[in-house]
C-alpha positions as CSV (number, residue, x, y, z in Angstrom):
1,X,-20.6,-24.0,-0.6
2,X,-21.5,-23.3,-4.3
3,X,-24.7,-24.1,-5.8
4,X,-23.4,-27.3,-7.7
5,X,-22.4,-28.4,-4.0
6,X,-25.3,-27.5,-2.0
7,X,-27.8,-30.3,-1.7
8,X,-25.5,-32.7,-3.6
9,X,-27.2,-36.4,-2.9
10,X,-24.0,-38.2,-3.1
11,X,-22.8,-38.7,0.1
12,X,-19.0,-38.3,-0.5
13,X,-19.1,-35.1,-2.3
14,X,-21.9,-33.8,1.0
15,X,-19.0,-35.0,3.6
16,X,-16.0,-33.6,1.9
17,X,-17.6,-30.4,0.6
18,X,-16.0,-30.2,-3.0
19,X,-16.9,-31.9,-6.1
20,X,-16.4,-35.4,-7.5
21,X,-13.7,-34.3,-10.2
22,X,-11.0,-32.8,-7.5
23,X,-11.4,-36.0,-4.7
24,X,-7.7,-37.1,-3.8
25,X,-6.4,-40.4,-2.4
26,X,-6.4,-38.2,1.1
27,X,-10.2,-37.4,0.9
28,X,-11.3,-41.0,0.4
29,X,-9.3,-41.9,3.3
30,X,-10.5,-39.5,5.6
31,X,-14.2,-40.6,4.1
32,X,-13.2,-43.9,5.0
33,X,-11.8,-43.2,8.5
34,X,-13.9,-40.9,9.3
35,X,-17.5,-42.8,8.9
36,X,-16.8,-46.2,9.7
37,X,-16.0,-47.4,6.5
38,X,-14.9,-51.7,6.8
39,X,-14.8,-52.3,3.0
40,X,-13.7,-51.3,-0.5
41,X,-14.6,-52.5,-3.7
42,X,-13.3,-52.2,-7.3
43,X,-15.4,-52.3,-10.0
44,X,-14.8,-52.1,-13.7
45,X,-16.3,-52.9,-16.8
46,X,-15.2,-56.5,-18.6
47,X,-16.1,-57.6,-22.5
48,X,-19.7,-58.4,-21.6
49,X,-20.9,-54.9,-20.7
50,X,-21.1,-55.8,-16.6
51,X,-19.4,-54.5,-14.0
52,X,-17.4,-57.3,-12.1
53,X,-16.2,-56.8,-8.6
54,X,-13.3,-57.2,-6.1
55,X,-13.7,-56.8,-2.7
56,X,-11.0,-55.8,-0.1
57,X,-11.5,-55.9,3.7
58,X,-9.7,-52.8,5.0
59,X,-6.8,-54.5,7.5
60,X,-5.1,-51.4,8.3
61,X,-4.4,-47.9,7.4
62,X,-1.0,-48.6,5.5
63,X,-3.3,-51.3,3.7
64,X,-5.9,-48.8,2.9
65,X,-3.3,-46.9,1.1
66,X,-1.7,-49.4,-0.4
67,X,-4.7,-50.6,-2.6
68,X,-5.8,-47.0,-3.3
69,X,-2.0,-46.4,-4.6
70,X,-1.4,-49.5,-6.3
71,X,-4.4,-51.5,-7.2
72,X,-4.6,-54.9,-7.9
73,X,-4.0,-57.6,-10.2
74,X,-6.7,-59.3,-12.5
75,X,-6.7,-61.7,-14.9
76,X,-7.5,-60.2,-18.0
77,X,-8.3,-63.4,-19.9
78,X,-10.9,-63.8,-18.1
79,X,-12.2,-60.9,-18.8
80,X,-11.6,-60.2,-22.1
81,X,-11.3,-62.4,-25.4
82,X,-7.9,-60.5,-26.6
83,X,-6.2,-61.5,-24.2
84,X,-4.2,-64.8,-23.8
85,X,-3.9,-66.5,-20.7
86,X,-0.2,-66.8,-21.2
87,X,0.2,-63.4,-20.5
88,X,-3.2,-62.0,-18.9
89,X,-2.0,-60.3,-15.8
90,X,-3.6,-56.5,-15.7
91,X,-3.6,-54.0,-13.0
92,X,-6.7,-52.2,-12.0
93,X,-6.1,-48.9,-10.6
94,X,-9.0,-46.7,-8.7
95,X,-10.1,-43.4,-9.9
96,X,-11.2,-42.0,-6.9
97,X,-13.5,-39.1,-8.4
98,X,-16.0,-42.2,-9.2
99,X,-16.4,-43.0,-5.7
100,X,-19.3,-44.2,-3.9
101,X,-21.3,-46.2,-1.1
102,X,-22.2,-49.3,-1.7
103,X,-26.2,-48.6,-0.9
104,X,-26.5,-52.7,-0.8
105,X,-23.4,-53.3,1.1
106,X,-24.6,-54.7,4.7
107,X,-21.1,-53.6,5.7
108,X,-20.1,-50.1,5.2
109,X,-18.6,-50.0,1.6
110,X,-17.0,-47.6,-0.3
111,X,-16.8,-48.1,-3.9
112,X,-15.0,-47.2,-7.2
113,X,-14.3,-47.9,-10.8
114,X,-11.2,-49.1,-12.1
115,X,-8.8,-48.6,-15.5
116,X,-7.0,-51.1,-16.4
117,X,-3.6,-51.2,-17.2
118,X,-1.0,-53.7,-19.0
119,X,2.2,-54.9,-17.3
120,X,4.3,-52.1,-18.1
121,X,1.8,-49.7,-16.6
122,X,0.6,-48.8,-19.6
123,X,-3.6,-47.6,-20.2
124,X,-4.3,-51.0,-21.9
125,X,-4.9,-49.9,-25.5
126,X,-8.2,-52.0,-26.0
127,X,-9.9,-51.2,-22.3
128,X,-13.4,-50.3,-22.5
129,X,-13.0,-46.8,-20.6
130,X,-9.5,-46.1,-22.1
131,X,-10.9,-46.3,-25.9
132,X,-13.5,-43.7,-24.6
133,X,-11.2,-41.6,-23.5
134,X,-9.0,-41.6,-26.6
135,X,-11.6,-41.0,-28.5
136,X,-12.7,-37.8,-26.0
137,X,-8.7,-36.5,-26.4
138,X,-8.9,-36.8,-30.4
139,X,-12.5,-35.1,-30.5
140,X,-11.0,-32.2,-28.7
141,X,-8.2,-31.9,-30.6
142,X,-9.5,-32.2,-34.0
143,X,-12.3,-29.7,-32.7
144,X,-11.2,-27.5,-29.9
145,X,-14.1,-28.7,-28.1
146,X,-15.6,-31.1,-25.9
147,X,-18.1,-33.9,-26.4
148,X,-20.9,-34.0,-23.6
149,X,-23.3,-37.1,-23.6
150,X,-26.4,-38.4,-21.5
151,X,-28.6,-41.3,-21.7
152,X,-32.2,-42.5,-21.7
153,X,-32.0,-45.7,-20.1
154,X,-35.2,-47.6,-20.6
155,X,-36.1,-50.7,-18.9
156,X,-38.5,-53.1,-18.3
157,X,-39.8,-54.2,-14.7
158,X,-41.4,-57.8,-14.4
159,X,-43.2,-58.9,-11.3
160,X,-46.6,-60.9,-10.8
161,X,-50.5,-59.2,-11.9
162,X,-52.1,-58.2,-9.0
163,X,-55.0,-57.3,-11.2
164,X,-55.5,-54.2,-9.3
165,X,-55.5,-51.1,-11.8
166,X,-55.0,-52.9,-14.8
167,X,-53.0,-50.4,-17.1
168,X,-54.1,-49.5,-21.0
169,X,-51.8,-51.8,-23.0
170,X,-49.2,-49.7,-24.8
171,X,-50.3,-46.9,-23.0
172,X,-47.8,-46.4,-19.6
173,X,-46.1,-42.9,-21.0
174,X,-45.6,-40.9,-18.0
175,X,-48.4,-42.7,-16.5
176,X,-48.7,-42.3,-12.8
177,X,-49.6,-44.9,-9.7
178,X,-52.0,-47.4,-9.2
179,X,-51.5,-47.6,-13.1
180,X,-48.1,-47.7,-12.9
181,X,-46.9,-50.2,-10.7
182,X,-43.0,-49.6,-10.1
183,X,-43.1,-46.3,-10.0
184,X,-41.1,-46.5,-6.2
185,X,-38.8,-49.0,-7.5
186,X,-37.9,-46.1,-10.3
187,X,-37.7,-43.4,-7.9
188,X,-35.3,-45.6,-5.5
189,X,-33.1,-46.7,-7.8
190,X,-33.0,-42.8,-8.6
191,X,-32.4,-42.2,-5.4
192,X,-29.0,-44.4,-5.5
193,X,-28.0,-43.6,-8.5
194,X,-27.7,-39.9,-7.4
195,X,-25.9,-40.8,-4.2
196,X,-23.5,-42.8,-6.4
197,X,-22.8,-39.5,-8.5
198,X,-25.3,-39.8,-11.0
199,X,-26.1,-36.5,-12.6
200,X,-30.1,-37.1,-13.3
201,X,-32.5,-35.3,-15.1
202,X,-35.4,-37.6,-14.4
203,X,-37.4,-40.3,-14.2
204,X,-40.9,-41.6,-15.9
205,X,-42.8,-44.9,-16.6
206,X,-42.2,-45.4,-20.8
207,X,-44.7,-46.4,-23.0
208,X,-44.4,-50.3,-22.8
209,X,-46.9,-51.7,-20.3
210,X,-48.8,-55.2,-21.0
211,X,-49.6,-58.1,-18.8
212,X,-48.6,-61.8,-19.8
213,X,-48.8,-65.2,-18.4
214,X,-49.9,-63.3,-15.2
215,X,-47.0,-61.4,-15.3
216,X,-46.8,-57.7,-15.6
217,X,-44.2,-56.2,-17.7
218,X,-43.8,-52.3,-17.3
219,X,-41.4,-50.4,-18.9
220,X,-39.2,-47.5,-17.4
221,X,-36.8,-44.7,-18.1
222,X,-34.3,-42.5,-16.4
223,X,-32.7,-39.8,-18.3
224,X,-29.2,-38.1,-17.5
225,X,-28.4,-35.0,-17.5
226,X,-25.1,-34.0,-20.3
227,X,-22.0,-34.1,-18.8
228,X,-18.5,-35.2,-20.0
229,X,-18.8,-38.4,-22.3
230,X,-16.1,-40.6,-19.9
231,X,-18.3,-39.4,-17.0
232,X,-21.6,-40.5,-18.8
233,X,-20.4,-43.8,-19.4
234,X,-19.5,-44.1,-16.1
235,X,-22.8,-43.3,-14.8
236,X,-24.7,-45.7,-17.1
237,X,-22.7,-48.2,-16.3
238,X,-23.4,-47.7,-12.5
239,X,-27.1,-47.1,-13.0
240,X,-27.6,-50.3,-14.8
241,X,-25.6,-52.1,-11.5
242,X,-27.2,-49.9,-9.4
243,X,-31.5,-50.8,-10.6
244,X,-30.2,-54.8,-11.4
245,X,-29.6,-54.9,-7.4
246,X,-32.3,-53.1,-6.5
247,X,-34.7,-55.6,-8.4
248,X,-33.0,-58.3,-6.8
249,X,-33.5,-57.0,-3.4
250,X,-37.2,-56.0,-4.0
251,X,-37.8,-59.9,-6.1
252,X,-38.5,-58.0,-9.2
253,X,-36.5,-58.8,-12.8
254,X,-35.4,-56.2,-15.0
255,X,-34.1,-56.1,-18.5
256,X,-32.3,-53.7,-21.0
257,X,-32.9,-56.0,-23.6
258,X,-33.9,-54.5,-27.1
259,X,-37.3,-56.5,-27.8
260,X,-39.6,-58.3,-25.4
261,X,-42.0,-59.7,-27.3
262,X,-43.9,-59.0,-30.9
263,X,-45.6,-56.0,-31.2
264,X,-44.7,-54.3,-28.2
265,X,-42.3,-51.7,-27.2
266,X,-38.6,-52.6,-27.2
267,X,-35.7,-50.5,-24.6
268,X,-33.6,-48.2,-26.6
269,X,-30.9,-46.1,-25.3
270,X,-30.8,-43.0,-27.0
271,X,-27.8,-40.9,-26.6
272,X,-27.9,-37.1,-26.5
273,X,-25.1,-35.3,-27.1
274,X,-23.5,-31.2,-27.1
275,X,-20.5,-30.2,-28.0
276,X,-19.2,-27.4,-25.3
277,X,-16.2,-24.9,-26.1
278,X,-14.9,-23.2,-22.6
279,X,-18.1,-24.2,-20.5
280,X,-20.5,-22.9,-23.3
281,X,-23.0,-24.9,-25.7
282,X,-22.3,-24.4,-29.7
283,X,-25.6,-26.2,-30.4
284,X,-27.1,-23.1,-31.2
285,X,-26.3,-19.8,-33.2
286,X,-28.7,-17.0,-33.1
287,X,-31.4,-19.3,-31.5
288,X,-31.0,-21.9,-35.0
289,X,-29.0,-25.1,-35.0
290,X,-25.5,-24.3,-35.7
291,X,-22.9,-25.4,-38.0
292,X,-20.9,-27.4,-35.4
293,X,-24.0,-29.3,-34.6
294,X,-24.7,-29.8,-37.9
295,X,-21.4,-30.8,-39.1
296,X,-21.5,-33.3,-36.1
297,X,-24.9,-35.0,-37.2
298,X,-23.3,-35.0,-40.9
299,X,-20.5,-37.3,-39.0
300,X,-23.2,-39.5,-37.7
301,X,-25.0,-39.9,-41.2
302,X,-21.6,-40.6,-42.6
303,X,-20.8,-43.4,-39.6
304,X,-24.5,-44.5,-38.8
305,X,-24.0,-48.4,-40.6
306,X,-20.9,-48.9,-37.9
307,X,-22.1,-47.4,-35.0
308,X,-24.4,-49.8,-35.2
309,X,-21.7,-52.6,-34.0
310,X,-21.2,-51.0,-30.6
311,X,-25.3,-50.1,-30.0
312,X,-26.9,-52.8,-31.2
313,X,-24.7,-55.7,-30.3
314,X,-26.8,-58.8,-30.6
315,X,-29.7,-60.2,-33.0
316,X,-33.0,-58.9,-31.1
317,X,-31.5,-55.8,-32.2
318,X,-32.4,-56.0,-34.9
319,X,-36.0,-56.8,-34.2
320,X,-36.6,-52.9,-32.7
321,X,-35.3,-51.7,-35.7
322,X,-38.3,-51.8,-37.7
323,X,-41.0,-49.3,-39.4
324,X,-43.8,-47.7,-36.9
325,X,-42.4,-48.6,-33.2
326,X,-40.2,-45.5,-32.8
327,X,-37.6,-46.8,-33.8
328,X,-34.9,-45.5,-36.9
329,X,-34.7,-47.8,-39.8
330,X,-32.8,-45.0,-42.0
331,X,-30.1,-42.4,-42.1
332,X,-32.1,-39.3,-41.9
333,X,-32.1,-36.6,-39.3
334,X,-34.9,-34.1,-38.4
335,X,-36.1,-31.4,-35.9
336,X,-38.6,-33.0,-33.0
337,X,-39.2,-36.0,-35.4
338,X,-39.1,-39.8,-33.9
339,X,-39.1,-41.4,-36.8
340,X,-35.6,-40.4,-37.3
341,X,-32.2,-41.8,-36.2
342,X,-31.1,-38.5,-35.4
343,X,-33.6,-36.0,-33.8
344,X,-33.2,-32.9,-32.6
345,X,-35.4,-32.5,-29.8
346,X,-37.0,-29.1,-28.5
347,X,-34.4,-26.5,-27.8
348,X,-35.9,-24.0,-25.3
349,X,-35.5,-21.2,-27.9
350,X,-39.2,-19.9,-28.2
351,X,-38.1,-16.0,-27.0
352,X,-41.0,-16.1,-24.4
353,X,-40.3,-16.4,-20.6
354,X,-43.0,-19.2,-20.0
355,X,-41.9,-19.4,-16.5
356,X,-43.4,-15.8,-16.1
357,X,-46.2,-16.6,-18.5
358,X,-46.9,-19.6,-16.2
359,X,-46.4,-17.8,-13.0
360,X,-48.1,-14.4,-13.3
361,X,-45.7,-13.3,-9.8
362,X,-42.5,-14.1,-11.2
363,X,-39.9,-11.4,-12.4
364,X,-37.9,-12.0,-15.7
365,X,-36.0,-14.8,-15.2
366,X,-33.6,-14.3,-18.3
367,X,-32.5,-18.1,-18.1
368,X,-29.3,-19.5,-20.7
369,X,-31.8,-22.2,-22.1
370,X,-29.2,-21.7,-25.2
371,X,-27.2,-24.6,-22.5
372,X,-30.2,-27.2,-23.1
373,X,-30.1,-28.1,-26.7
374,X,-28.9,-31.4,-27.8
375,X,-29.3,-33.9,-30.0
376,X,-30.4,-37.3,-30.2
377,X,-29.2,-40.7,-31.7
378,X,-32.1,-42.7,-31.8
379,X,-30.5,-46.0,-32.7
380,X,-28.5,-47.7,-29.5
381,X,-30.3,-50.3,-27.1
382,X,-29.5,-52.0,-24.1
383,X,-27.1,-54.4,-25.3
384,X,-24.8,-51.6,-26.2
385,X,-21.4,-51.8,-24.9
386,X,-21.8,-48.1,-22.9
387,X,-17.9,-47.4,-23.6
388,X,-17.5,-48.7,-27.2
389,X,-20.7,-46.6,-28.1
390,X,-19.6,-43.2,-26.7
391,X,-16.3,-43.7,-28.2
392,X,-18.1,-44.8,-31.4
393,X,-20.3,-41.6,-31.3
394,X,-17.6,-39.2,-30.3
395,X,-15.4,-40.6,-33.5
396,X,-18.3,-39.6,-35.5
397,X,-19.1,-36.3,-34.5
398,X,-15.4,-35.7,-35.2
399,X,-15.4,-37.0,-38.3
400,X,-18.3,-34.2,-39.5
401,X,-15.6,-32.1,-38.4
402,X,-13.0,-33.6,-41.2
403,X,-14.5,-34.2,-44.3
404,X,-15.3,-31.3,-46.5
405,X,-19.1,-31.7,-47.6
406,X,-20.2,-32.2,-44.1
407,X,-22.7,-29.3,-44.4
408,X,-24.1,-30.9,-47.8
409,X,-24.9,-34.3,-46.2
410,X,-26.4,-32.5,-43.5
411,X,-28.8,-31.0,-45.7
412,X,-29.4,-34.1,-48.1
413,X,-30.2,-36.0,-45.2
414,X,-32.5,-33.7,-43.2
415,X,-36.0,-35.1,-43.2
416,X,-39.1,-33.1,-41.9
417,X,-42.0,-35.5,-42.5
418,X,-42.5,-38.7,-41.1
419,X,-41.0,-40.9,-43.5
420,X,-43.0,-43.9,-43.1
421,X,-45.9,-42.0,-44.3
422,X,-46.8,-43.5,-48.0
423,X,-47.2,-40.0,-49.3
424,X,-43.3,-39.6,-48.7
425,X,-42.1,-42.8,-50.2
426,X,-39.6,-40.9,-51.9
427,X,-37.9,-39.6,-49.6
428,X,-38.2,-42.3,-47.9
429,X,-36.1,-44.5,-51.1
430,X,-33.7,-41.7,-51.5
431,X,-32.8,-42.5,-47.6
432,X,-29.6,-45.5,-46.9
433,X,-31.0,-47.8,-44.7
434,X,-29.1,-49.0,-41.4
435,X,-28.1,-52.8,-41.0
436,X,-30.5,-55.2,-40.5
437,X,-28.7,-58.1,-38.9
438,X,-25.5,-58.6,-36.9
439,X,-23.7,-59.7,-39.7
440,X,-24.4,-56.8,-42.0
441,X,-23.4,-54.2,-38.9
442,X,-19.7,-56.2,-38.9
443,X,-19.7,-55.7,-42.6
444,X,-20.4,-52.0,-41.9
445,X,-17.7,-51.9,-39.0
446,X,-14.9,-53.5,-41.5
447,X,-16.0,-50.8,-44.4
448,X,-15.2,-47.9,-41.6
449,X,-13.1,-49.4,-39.6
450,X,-10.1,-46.9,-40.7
451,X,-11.7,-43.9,-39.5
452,X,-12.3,-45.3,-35.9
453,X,-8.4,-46.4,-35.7
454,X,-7.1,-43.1,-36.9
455,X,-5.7,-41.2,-33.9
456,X,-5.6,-44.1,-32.2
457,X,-9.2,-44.6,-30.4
458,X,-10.1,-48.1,-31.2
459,X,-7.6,-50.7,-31.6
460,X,-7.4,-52.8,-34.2
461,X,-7.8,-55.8,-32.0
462,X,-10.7,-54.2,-30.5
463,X,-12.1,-53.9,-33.5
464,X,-11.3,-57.3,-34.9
465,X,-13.2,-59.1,-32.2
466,X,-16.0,-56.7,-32.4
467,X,-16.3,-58.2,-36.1
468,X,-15.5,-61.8,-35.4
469,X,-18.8,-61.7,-32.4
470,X,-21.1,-59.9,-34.5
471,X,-20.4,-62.2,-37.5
472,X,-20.6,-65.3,-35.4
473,X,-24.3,-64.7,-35.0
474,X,-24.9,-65.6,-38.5
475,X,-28.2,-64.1,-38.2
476,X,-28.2,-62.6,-41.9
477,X,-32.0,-64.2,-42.1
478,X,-32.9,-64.3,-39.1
479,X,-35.9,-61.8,-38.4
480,X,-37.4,-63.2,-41.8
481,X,-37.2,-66.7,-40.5
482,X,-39.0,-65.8,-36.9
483,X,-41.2,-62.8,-38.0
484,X,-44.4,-65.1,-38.0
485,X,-43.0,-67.9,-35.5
486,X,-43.7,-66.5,-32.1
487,X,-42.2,-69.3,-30.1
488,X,-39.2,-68.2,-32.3
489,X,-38.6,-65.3,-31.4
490,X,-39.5,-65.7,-27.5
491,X,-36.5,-68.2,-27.2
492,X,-34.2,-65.4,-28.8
493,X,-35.7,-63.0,-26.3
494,X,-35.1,-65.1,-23.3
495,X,-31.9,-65.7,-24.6
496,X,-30.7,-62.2,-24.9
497,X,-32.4,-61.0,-21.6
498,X,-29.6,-59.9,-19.8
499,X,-27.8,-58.6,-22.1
500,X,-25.5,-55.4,-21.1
C-alpha cells in the first residue's frame, strides 16, 4: 500500500485498498455487499447551498446496480429557480469516487454526491458542480495547468454558559480546553469529515469567543488541505453537512453565517489556492513568488467587485466587510498581511531545516516545502455558494493569464503596510474598494459578466438569476441604516443564520 493509502481514515478507500479517484461501480458494490450495507443515499447540492437527499433501500442486487447505473429522477424546479415546472425533470447520477458512510445513518448507509443532468443526458449547463468543472477544463486549457483549492471553514458553536472557565472575550485563537468549550465537537466532526474523504490539514478554536444571554458563542475553524478545485468543493460541501448533523445530535447550533453580532468576529471562508503543472507547484521560482502566481492574483484584482456575488451572497455580508475586523475592504494584495483581500501567507522558503534546528537528533530532512505555498482570498463567507465561488475564482486566475498587463496590476496593487493605518491613507485612496451591498455586487457581476461566460463556464441564465437575487435585496443603504440600531441588525442576523 502507498503512503497516500496507508492510514487513510475513510473507510471505503481502507477496505478497497486504492484511492478515491479510481473507485468503480464494482468496488462500491462489493463495499456494499461485503459490510452489510442496507442503504444508499444521493446527495447533491440545490440553489440554496444545501445538500438535499434521496434515500434508496437496497431491494436486491440487480437494484443495487440499477440506481448506481442509472440514477434517478428529480424535480429540478424545486430545486432550482431556472427551471420551469413544465419541464423540470433532471437525472441525478452518482460519482462513485465521492463515496462515503453515512456516520449518522442508524442503518448502514453508503453515501454519494450526484451531477445532474437534463433530459437528453446532457451535464445540465447551469448545475452547481458542472459550472465548476467548466470552469476547471477552461483554466487548464488557457493555462496548461491545474487549479488546486482549500478552505478555511469557520464557524460558530452556540450552546448554554456553564460559567465554568469563562474565556477572554475576543480572545479564543487556538485557545485550548476548559477555555474552549467545543473543542471535541471540532475534533469529531474532523474525525467524519476525514472518513467521508475529507483531505484535512487541521482544526483550531478561531478568534470569536463571547457569552450572551447566557449563551456561549465560540467560534471554530477547519482548514483543508489543496487538492483539485471540483474535489474541494466537494469536501466543503460535505463538511458543512457533516458538523450541521453533528450539532444536532450533540443539541448544539452552528452557523456559517458572515456576522453574529456588532463588534465581534464574523465566519469568513477564505480560499487558498496553487496552480500545479504535472504534480508540481508554480507558486514559487527560485524561493520568490512567481509570475504564474502573480499573473493569477492580477486576475483576482481585475475580477475582485464580481467574485463578490458568489462569496458574499446575502446583506450581513456586507457587515464583515468593514475596516479593523480582518476583514478586506479593498483590492490590494500583500505578503503575510490580513488586512488584504489577497494574502500571501508564509511559504516555507526560509533555507533553514528547522525540523533539525528544532530536533538536535534529526538528519537533514531535505523536504519540497516549495509544494506548500499558496495564496489566499480573504473575501468569501459562509453564505457563499461553494461551487459558484471556485468556479468564480478559477475564471479569475485564468483571466491574469489573458490580459496583457497582468504583471503591472500586480505590482500597482501590491500593498505591504497595513492600509488602515492613517499614515498610509494614500495608498489606502489609490486602492478600488469592493462592493458594499448586495446590489452594488450584481452591478459588479453585470459589468463582468462576459468574462465568466466566455468558454462557456457560467451560463447566462446562471448568471441572470445570480443578479436578479442579489438585486432583490435592495439593501443599497442598509448597513448605514442599522449601524447604530442594534435590534436592527440582530433581526438580519437571525435571519440569515443558516445561510449556506
Amino acid at each position: 500500500m502507498t503512503n497516500e493509502l496507508e492510514m487513510s481514515p475513510n473507510l471505503l478507500v481502507a477496505y478497497l485498498g486504492k484511492p478515491s479517484s479510481e473507485f468503480t461501480k464494482a468496488d462500491i458494490i462489493r463495499y456494499i455487499r461485503e459490510n452489510n450495507i442496507k442503504m444508499v443515499n444521493f446527495m447533491y447540492p440545490a440553489a440554496d447551498g444545501r445538500l438535499k437527499t434521496l434515500n434508496f433501500v437496497i431491494n436486491n442486487l440487480a437494484y443495487l446496480d440499477a440506481i448506481l447505473t442509472c440514477g434517478e429522477r428529480v424535480d429540478g424546479s424545486s430545486l432550482f429557480p431556472f427551471i420551469e415546472a413544465g419541464s423540470s425533470d433532471l437525472y441525478v447520477i452518482p460519482r462513485f469516487k465521492t463515496a462515503f458512510v453515512d456516520p449518522f445513518a442508524e442503518i448502514p448507509t453508503v453515501a454519494m454526491l450526484c451531477s445532474y443532468f437534463n433530459k437528453d443526458g446532457e451535464p445540465l449547463e447551469s448545475s452547481p458542480e458542472n459550472t465548476l468543472k467548466k470552469a476547471c477544463t477552461a483554466f487548464n486549457k488557457v493555462t496548461g495547468m491545474e487549479f488546486y483549492a482549500m478552505g478555511e471553514l469557520e464557524y460558530y458553536v452556540i450552546a448554554p454558559d456553564s460559567g465554568l472557565f469563562p474565556a477572554s472575550d475576543q480572545k479564543g485563537y487556538h485557545e485550548s480546553a476548559p477555555y474552549a468549550k467545543f473543542n471535541e465537537f471540532r475534533t469529531q466532526s474532523m474525525a467524519y469529515i476525514a472518513q467521508a474523504g475529507g483531505q484535512i490539514k487541521y482544526g483550531h478554536s478561531e478568534v470569536g469567543n463571547f457569552t450572551i444571554d447566557g449563551l456561549v458563542y465560540e467560534q471554530n475553524e477547519i482548514e483543508f488541505l489543496p487538492v483539485a478545485a471540483e474535489d474541494a468543493a466537494d469536501q466543503l460541501m460535505i463538511a458543512k453537512w457533516i458538523i450541521r448533523n453533528l450539532a444536532y445530535q450533540m443539541g448544539y447550533d452552528v452557523t456559517f453565517a458572515p456576522k453574529i453580532t456588532a463588534g465581534k468576529a464574523g465566519s469568513g471562508l477564505h480560499i487558498h489556492m496553487k496552480i500545479v503543472k504535472d504534480g508540481d507547484n508554480q507558486m514559487l521560482e527560485n524561493g520568490i513568488l512567481s509570475q504564474t502566481a502573480r499573473k493569477a492574483i492580477a486576475g483576482m484584482m481585475e475580477m475582485a467587485p464580481s467574485i463578490t456575488a458568489f462569496g458574499n451572497t446575502n446583506p450581513t455580508s456586507y457587515f464583515r466587510l468593514v475596516p479593523h475586523q480582518e476583514a478586506p475592504t479593498n483590492v490590494c494584495w500583500g505578503d503575510r498581511n490580513r488586512s488584504v483581500l489577497v494574502r500571501v501567507p508564509l511559504g516555507w522558503s526560509a533555507k533553514s531545516d528547522m525540523c533539525k534546528l528544532a530536533n538536535p537528533l534529526e538528519t537533514e530532512s531535505n523536504y519540497d516545502t516549495k509544494q506548500k505555498q499558496t495564496v489566499e482570498m480573504r473575501s468569501p463567507d459562509g453564505s457563499a455558494d461553494i461551487y459558484q465561488l471556485l468556479a468564480g475564482l478559477a475564471v479569475a486566475c485564468r483571466h491574469g493569464f489573458e490580459i496583457e498587463n497582468a504583471l503591472k496590476i500586480a505590482e500597482n496593487t501590491y500593498v505591504n503596510v497595513n492600509i488602515h493605518h492613517a499614515e498610509n491613507a494614500d495608498k489606502l485612496n489609490s486602492l478600488a474598494q469592493l462592493p458594499d451591498n448586495c446590489v452594488a455586487s450584481a452591478a459588479a457581476l453585470e459589468k463582468q459578466r462576459a468574462i465568466y461566460e466566455e468558454h462557456n463556464v457560467f451560463s447566462p441564465l446562471m448568471i441572470d438569476g445570480i443578479i436578479t437575487k442579489l438585486r432583490s435585496y435592495n439593501d443599497e443603504n442598509l448597513r448605514a441604516e442599522v449601524q447604530d440600531d442594534q435590534e436592527k441588525m440582530l433581526a438580519l442576523v437571525n435571519k440569515y443564520f443558516q445561510c449556506g
